[in-house]
C-alpha positions as CSV (number, residue, x, y, z in Angstrom):
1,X,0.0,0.0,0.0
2,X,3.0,2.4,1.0
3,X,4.3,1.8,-2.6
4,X,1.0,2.6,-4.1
5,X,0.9,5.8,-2.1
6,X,4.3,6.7,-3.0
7,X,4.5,6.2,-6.6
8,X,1.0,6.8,-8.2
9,X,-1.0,9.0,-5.5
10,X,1.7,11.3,-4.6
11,X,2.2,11.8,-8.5
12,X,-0.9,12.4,-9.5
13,X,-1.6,14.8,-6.6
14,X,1.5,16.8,-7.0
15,X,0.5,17.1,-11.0
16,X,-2.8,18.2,-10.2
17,X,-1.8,21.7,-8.4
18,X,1.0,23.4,-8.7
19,X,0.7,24.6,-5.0
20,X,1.0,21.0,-4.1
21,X,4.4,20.5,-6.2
22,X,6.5,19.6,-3.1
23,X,3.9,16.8,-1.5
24,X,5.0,13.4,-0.4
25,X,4.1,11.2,2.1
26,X,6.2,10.7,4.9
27,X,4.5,8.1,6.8
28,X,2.4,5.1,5.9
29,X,1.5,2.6,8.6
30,X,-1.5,0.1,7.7
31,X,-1.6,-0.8,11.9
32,X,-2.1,-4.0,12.9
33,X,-6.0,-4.5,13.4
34,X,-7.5,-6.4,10.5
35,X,-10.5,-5.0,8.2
36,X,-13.9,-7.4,9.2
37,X,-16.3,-9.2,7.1
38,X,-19.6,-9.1,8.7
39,X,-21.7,-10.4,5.9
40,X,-21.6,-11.5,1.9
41,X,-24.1,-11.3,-0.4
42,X,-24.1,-13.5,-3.4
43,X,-26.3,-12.5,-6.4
44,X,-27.0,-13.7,-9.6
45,X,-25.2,-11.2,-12.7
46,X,-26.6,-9.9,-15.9
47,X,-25.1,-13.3,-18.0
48,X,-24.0,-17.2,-17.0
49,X,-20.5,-16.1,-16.4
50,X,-21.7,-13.4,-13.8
51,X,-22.0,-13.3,-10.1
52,X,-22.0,-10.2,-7.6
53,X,-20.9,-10.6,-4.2
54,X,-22.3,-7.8,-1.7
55,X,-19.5,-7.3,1.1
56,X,-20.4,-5.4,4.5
57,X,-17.3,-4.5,5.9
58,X,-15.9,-2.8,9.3
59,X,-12.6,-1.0,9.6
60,X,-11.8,0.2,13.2
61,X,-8.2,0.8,12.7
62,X,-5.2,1.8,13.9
63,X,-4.1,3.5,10.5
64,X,-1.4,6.6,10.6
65,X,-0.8,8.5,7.2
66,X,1.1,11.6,7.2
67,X,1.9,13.9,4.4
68,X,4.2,17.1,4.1
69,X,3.8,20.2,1.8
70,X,7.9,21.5,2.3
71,X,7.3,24.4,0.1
72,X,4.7,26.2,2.7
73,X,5.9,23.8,6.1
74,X,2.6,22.3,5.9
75,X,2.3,18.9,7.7
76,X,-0.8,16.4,8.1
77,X,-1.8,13.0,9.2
78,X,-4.9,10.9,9.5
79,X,-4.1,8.8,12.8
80,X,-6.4,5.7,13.5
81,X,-10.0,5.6,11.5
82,X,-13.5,3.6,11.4
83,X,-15.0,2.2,8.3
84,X,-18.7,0.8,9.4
85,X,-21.6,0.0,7.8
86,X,-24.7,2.3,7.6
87,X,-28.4,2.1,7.6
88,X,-29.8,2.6,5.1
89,X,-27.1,1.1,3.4
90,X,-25.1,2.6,0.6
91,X,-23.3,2.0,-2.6
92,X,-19.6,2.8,-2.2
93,X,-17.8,1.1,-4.8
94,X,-17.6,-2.2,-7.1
95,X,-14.8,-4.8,-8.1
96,X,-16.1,-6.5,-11.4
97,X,-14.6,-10.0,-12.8
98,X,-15.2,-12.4,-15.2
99,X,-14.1,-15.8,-14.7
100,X,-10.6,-16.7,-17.4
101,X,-10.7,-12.7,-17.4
102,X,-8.1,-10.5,-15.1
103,X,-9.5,-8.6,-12.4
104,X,-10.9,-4.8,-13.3
């Protein structure tokens, strides 16, 4: 995750304002405390080849991110952070795959 962070995000954040040319990240620590499955879906897809799997998830973690702005001695961090489910629930974001296809 660190090198994900390091060599695409921080790009592509410094690129998109040139205020933010000197940004990096200067600390990535995933913690220790697991993310939680606490229930799967399984539904039928739009063809044969298709399923869709409907994850609730939980994330009470001990996360610490910091970043750094040297040319205005700016300095941030997000330190620990919760991830639960909601009611009513919401959409936040899909995975698709087709079996003998790669992962999108």
């Amino acid at each position: 995750m660190e090198k994900l962070l390091v060599e695409n995000v921080a790009p592509n954040i410094r690129a998109s304002n040139t205020h933010l040319q000197t940004f990096s990240f200067t600390k990535v620590d995933l913690g220790e405390k697991p993310l939680r499955i606490l229930g799967v879906k399984v539904h039928a897809g739009a063809t044969k080849q298709q399923i869709l799997l409907d994850l609730t998830l939980s994330y009470v973690g001990d996360i610490q991110i910091d970043v750094e702005v040297k040319k205005f001695f700016c300095k941030a961090g997000v330190k620990g952070m919760q991830v639960r489910p909601s009611w009513p629930p919401t959409h936040v974001g899909g995975v698709g795959a087709v079996p003998g296809q790669r992962w999108h």
